[in-house]
N, C-alpha and C positions, 0 to 999 in steps of 0.2 A: 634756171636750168639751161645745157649746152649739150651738143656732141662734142664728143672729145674724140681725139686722137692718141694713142700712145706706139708710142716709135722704138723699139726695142733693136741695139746690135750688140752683136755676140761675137767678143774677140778671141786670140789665142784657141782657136779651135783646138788645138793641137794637145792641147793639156786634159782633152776630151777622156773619158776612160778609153782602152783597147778597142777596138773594134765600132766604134761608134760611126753610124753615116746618117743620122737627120736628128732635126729638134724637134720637138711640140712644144706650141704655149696653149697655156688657157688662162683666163683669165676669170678670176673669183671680186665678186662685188657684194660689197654691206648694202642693206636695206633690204627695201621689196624683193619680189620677184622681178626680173626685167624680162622683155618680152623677145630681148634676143641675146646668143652670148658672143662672145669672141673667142674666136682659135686661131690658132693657123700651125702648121710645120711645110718642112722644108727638108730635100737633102743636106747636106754639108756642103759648100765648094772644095775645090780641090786646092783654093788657095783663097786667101782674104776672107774676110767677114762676111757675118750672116744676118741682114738686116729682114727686120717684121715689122709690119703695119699694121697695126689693129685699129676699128674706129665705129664707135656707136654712129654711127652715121649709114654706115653698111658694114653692118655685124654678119657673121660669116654662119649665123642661123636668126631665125626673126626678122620682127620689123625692126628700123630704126628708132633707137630709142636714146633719152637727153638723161643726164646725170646731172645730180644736186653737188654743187662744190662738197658739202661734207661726204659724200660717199668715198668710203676705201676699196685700194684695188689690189688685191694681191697676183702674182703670175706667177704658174705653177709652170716650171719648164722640164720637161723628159726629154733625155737624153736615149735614140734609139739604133738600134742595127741597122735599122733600115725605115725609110718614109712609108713604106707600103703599110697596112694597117697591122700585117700579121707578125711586122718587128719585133723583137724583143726587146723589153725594158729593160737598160742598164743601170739608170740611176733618174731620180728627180729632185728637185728643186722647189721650191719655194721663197718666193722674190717678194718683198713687204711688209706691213703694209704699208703702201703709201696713199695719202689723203688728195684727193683730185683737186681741191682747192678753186681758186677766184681761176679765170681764164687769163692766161699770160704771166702762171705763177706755175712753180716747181716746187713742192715740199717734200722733204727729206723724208725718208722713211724711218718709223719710229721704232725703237728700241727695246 
């Protein structure tokens, strides 16, 4: 088992729906219960990308916790008015799943 990292940027903001100024991610794992999760958002820039750093290593609830290469991850991204918690949701997403694999490997997400 390992901490992982997963690195997510978000381009073409622009193609966002009307009114949109921040993302959320969260992120969904197979198996057990894990003892912490990972989230994050962010406003929009006013220009350029929107990079996240998620990482079982320091999960943004919990302890840190190590994941088995077969574990899947999927990311659930919302799309919101606004970063403050009482934004409204425009639209979400779901990104996956992808298989966490050997360390120093990328596997495509399956179909």
């Amino acid at each position: 088992m390992a901490y992982w990292q997963f690195d997510l940027t978000f381009t073409n903001l622009g193609a966002l729906p009307a009114g949109a100024g921040a993302i959320g991610i969260y992120t969904i794992l197979s198996g057990p219960p894990w003892p912490g999760n990972l989230s994050s958002g962010a406003p929009l820039p006013a220009t350029g990308d929107l990079d996240f750093t998620l990482s079982t290593l320091s999960p943004s609830y919990g302890d840190p916790f190590e994941l088995p290469p077969e574990t899947k991850v999927w990311f659930e991204v919302t799309v919101l008015t606004e970063a403050a918690s009482q934004g409204e949701t425009l639209d979400a997403y779901l990104i996956g799943p992808y298989t966490v694999g050997e360390v120093g490997t990328e596997t495509a997400p399956e179909l």
